[in-house]
C-alpha positions in Angstrom: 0.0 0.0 0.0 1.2 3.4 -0.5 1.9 5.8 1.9 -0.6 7.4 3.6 0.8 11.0 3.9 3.5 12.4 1.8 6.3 14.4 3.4 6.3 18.1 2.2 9.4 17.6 1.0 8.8 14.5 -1.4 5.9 16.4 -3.1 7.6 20.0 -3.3 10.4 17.8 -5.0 7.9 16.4 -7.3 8.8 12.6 -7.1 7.0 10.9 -10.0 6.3 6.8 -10.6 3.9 7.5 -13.3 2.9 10.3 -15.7 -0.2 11.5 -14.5 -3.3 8.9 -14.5 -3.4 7.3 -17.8 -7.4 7.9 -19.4 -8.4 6.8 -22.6 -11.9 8.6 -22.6 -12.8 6.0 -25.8 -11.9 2.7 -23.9 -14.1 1.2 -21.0 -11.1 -0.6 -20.1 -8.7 2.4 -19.7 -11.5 4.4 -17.5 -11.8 1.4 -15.1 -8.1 1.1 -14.7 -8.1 4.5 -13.9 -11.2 4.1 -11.5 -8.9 1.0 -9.9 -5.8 3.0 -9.6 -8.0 5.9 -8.3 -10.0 3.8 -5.5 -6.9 2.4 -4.4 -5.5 5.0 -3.7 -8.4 6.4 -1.4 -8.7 3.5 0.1 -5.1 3.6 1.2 -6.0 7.1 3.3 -8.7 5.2 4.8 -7.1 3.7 8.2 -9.7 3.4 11.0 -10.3 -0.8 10.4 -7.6 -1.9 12.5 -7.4 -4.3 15.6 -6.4 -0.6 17.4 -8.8 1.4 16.1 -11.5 2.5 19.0 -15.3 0.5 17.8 -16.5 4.4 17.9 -14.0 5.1 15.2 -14.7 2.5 12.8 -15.8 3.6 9.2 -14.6 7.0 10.0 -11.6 9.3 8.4 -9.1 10.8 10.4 -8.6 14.5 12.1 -9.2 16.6 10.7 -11.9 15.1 8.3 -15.1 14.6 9.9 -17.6 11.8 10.3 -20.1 12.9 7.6 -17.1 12.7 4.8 -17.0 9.4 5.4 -20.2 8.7 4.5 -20.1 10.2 1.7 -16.3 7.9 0.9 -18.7 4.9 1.0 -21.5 6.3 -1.2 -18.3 7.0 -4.0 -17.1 3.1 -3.5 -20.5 1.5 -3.8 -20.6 3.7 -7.0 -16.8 2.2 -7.6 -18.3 -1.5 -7.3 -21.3 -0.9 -9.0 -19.6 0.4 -11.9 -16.7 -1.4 -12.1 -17.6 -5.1 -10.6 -14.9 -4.9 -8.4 -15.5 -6.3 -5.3 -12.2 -5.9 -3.4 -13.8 -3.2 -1.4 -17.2 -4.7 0.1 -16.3 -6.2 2.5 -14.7 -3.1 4.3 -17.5 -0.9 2.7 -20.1 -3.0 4.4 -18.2 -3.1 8.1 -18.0 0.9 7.7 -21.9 1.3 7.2 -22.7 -0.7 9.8 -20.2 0.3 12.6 -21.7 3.9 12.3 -25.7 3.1 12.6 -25.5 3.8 16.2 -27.7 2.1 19.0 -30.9 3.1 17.2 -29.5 2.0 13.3 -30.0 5.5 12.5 -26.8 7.4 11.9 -26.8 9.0 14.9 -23.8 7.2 16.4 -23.7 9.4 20.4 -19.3 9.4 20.2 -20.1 12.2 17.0 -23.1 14.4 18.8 -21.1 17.2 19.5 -20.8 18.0 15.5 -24.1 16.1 14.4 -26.1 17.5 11.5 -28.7 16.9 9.4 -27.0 17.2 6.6 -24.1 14.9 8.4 -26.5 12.1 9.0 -27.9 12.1 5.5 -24.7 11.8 3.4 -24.6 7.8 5.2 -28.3 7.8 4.4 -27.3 8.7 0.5 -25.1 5.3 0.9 -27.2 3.0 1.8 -29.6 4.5 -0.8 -27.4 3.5 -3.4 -26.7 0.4 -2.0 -30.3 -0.5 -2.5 -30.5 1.2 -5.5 -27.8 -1.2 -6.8 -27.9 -4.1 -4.8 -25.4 -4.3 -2.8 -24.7 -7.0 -0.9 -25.9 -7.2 2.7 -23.6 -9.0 5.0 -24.3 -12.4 5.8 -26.9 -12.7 9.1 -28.9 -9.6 8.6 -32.0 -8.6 6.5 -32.1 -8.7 2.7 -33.9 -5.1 3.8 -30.5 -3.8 5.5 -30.4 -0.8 3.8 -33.4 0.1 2.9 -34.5 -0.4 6.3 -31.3 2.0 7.4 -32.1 4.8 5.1 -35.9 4.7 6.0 -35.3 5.3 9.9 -32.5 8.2 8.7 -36.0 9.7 7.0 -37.8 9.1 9.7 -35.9 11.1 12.3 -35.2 13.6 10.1 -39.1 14.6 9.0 -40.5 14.8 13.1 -37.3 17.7 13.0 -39.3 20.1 10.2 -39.5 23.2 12.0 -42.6 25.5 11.7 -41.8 27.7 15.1 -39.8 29.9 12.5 -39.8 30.5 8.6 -42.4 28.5 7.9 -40.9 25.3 7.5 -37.5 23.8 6.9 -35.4 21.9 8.6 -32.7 23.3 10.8 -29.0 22.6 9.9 -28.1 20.8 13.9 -30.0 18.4 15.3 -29.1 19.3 19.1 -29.4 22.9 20.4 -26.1 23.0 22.0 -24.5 22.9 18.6 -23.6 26.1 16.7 -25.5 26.2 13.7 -28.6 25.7 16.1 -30.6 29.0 14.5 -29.2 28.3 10.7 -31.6 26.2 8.1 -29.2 25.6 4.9 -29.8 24.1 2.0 -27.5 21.1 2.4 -30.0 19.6 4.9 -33.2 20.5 3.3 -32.1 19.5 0.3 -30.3 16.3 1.2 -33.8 15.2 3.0 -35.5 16.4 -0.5 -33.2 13.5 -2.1 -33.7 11.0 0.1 -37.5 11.4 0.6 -37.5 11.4 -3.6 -34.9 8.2 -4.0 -37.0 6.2 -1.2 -40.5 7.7 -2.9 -38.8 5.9 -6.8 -37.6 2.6 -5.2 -40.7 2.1 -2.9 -43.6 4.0 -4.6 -44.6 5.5 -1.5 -46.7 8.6 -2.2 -45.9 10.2 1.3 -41.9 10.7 0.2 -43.1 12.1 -3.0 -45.6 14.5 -0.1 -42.6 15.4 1.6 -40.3 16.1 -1.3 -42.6 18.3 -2.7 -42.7 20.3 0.7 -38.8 20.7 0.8 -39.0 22.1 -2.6 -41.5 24.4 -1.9 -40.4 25.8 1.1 -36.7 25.9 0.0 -38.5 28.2 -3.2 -40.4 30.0 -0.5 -37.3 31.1 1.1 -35.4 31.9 -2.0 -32.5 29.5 -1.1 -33.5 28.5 -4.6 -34.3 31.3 -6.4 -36.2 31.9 -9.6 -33.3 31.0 -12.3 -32.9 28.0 -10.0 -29.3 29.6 -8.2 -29.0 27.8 -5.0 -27.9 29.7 -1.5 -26.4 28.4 0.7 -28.0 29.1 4.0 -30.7 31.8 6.1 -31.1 32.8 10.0 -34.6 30.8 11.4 -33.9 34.4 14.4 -34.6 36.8 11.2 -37.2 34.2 10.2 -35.3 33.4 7.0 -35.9 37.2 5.7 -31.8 37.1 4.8 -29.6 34.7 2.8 -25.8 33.7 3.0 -25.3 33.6 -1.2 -22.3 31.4 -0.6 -22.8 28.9 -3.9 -21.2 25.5 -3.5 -21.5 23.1 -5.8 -22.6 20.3 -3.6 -26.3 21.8 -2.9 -27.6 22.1 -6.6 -26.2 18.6 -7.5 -28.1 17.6 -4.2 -31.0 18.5 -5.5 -30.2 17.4 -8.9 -30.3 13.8 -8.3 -34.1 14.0 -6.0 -35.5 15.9 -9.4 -34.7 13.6 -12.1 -35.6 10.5 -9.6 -39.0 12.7 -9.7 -38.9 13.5 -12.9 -38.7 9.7 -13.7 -40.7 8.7 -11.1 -43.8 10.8 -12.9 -43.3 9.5 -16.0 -41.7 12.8 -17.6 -43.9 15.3 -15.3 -43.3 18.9 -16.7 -42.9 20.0 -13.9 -40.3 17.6 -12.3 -38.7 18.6 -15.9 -38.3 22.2 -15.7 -37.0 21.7 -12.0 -34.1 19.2 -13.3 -33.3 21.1 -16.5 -33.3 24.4 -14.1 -30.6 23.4 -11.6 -28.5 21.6 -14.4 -28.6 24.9 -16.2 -27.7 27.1 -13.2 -25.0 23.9 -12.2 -23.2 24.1 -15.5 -23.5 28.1 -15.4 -21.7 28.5 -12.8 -19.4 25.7 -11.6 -17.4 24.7 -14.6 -15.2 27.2 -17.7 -13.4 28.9 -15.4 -11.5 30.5 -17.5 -11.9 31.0 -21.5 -8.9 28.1 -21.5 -10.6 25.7 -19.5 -13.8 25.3 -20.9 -16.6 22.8 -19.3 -13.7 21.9 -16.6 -15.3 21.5 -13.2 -14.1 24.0 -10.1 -15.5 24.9 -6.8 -16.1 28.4 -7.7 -16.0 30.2 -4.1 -12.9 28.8 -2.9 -10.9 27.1 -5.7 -9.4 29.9 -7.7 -8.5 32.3 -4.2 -7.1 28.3 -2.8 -8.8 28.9 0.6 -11.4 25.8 0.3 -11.2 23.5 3.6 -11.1 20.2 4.0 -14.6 19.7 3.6 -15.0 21.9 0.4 -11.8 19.6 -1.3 -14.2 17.1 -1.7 -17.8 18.7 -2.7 -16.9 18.0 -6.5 -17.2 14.1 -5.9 -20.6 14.8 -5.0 -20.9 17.1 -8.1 -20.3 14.5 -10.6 -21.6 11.4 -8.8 -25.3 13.1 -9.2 -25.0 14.6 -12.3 -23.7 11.7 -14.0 -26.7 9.6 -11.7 -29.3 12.5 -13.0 -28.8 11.3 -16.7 -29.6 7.4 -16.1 -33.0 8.5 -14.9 -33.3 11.8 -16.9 -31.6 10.4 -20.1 -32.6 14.0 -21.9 -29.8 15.5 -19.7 -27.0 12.4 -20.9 -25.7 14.3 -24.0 -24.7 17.6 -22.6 -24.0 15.8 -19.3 -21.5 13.6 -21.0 -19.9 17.0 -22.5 -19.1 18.1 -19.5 -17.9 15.5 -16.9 -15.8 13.9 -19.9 -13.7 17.3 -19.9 -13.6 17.5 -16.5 -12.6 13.9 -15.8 -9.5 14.1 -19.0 -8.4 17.8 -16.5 -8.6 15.3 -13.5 -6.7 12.4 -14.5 -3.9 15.0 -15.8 -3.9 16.7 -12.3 -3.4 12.8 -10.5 0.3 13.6 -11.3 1.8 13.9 -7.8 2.9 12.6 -4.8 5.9 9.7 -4.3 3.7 7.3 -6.3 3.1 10.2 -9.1 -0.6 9.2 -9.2 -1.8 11.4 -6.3 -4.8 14.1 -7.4 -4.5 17.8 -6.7 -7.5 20.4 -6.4 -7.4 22.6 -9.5 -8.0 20.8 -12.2 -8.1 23.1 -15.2 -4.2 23.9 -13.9 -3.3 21.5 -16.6 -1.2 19.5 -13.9 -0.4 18.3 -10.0 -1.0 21.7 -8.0 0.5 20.3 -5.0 -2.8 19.8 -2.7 -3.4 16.3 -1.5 -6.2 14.8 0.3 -9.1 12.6 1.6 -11.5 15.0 -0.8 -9.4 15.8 -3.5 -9.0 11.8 -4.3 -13.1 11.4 -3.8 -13.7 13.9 -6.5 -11.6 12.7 -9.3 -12.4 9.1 -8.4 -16.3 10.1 -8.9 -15.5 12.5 -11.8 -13.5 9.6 -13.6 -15.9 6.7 -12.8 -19.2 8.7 -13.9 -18.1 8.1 -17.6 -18.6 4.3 -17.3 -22.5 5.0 -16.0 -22.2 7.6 -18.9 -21.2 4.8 -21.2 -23.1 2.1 -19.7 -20.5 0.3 -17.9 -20.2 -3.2 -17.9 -23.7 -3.1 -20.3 -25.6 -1.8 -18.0 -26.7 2.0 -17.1 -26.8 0.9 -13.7 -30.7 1.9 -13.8 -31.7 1.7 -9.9 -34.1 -1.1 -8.7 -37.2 -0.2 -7.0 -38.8 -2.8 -4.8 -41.1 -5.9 -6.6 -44.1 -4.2 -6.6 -43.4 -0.8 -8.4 -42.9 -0.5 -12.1 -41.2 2.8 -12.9 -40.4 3.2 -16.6 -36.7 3.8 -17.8 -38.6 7.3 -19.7 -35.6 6.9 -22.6 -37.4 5.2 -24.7 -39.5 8.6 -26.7 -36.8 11.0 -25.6 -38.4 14.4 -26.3 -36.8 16.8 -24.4 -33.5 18.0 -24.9 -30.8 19.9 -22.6 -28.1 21.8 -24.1 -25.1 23.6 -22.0 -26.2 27.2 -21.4 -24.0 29.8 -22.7 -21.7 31.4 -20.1 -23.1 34.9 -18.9 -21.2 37.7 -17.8 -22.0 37.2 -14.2 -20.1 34.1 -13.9 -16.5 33.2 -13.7 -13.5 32.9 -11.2 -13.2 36.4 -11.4 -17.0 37.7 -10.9 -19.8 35.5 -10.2 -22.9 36.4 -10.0 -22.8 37.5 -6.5 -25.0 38.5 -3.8 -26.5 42.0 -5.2 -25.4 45.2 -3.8 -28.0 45.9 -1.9 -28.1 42.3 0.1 -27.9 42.7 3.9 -26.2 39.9 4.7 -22.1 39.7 3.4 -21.0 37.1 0.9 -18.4 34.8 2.3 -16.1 35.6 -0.5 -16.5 39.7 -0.4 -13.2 38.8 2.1 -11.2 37.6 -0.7 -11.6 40.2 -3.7 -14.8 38.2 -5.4 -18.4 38.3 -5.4 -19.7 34.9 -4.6 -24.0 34.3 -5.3 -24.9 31.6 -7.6 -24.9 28.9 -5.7 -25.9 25.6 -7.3 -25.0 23.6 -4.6 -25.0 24.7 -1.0 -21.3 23.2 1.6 -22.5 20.3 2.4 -23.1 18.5 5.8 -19.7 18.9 7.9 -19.1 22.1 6.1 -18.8 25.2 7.6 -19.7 28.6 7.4 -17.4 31.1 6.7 -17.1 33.1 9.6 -18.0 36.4 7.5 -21.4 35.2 6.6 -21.8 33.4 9.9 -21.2 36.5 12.0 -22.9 38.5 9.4 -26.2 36.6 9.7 -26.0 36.5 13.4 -24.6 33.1 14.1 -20.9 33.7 14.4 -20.4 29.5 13.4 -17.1 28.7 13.4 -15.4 26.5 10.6 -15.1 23.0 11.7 -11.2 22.6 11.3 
């Protein structure tokens, strides 16, 4: 196994094995070497499954990262199996889900309280969804309903949380009032519990998930964390009953959305509605989190962090969850697959150039459109090429199969491919997006954009930090809350 860290002075001195990740965008073969070479590799950061590791640290990452990251490692290696048919990995991917359930089989293991949020608790709920959604395999003595069963209870201690004592809705970003974050309702946890109340409403047909979907949109609409050119915000104050926005954009809260829509969208046979809502955020996605510069066209970056280099440890990774759900999006929303393709086949050629680094010379950086290693390293910035580089065989149909997700024996969705009518086509860039503008929080907003700090206007947001993320202090003590990054 390789190395776990790199010293400082083996990367600055650029020691190379290899020449960058070798990706042969044409050849199913060559993307799931480079899906092997790329799982590997984050599987050899991954050390808490030893005979010293404490039982409340099993399945976990170490400091800094934090628990929810984790859960969202195992969502990108059931992908990795599923699209590969690999199974060197289940084994430990099945002993990590389960050592985190907690004494209710919930996700909400006590030893990780003192952080827990919603949105930390649903990124293990998103992978156990795709375990059922793919069928993996349940360890030997337990229920063929294991996961389904675990993503069902996350649901159903997330929905008794909605909060109507402020804003009308919505659920609050911490689950415990001791937490900071306590007054803040993001859209990383409204809209995580949008996608797993529309994945569980596809695979069991349950109108009541499709009931509660439809609320989270609503309300989230209501509120303007998604606004009318479907822009997604990051987060609002429940003590100003939600009458301000953070306009922080990450990628990770559109794409979190994406993925409920087009399970909607194919879940109503092609609704209109469900439609315009997926074409909307894919739009506004590809508008404002790839081309960032006239050189790097349809190249993926975190646009509030990436270009300045001041994303945390928790932002290094938000493009894994980027690609995993657009490239998911276009299985059930096959309209999107075209333009999809366009764009995660650029970004994944920019990623395999930057996995150039490190003493093996096959360790991924962060800025991708750089043309080469950029010297960051990390937990995140191996999840995101590894999703970005494995989306093209669900793209291509890996192993002959889109990888279309079950639903359970009694509910007949249909695959909606077959009369495609609809068409998506990349938006043209507009002058209020780039690295060096963005189309930022207007003037006239009362509440500071995280990235006023740093020279840069940050305000379409597509998708909102995700669960362990943080933040920024400007915004946090700007709306009130004063929430401090988790580092």
């Amino acid at each position: 196994m390789r190395a776990v860290t790199y010293s400082l002075a083996a990367v600055a001195a650029g020691l190379r094995l290899a020449n960058a990740i070798a990706l042969d965008i044409n050849s199913t073969a060559s993307i799931t070497n480079a899906s092997s070479t790329l799982a590997y590799g984050l599987m050899s950061l991954y050390q808490n499954n030893q005979s010293s590791t404490p039982l409340t640290a099993v399945g976990t990452l170490p400091a800094p990262l934090y628990w929810w990251e984790a859960g969202g490692v195992w969502g990108g290696m059931i992908d990795y199996w599923a699209y590969t048919n690999d199974s060197s990995y289940v084994a430990t991917i099945q002993q990590a889900l389960l050592a985190q359930v907690g004494p209710d089989n919930n996700y909400m293991p006590p030893a990780y309280f003192a952080s827990l949020g919603n949105d930390d608790q649903s990124f293990w709920a998103f992978a156990v969804l795709s375990a059922v959604e793919y069928g993996f395999p349940t360890p030997a003595g337990n229920s063929s309903t294991l996961w389904l069963d675990l993503a069902e209870a996350v649901f159903n201690t997330q929905w008794p949380r909605w909060d109507n004592t402020s804003c009308n809705g919505g659920l609050k970003w911490q689950i415990f009032d001791y937490n900071k974050g306590w007054d803040y309702k993001n859209s990383i946890s409204n809209g995580a519990f949008f996608q797993i109340a529309a994945r569980l409403a596809h695979y069991t047909g349950n109108a009541t998930y499709v009931d509660w979907a439809e609320r989270a949109w609503e309300w989230m609409r209501a509120v303007n964390l998604i606004d009318a050119d479907y822009n997604v915000f990051d987060g609002t104050n429940d003590l100003l009953n939600c009458s301000e926005l953070d306009h922080t954009a990450w990628s990770y809260n559109p794409s979190t959305l994406l993925y409920g829509t087009a399970m909607l969208y194919n879940f109503t046979n092609g609704s209109q509605l469900w439609e315009n809502r997926t074409t909307g955020l894919l739009a506004a996605t590809a508008n404002t989190f790839f081309s960032p510069y006239e050189n790097a066209t349809n190249i993926m970056y975190e646009f509030a962090c990436e270009p300045t280099g001041n994303c945390d440890n928790d932002q290094f990774s938000f493009k894994a969850y980027l690609a995993r759900w657009m490239a998911k999006a276009t299985v059930v929303a096959p309209y999107t697959r075209s333009s999809v393709t366009t764009l995660l086949t650029r970004s994944a050629q920019a990623a395999a150039h930057s996995c150039s680094g490190g003493a093996d010379g096959v360790t991924c950086g962060q800025k991708w459109y750089v043309g080469d290693y950029d010297g960051s390293f990390g937990v995140g910035q191996e999840l995101s090429a590894l999703e970005t580089i494995q989306s093209l065989l669900l793209l291509r149909g890996g192993n002959g199969t889109l990888r279309y997700p079950l639903t359970s024996g009694d509910v007949h969705v249909q695959a909606a491919d077959t009369h495609i009518t609809s068409t998506f086509t990349i938006p043209p860039r507009t002058s209020a997006t780039g690295a060096s503008g963005g189309a930022g929080a207007s003037a006239s907003s009362n509440v500071m954009s995280a990235g006023a700090n740093h020279g840069y206007r940050v305000g379409i947001g597509t998708i909102s930090a995700w669960a362990m993320v943080t933040l920024p202090l400007a915004a946090g003590l700007a709306l009130g809350g004063g929430y401090p990054r988790r580092i």
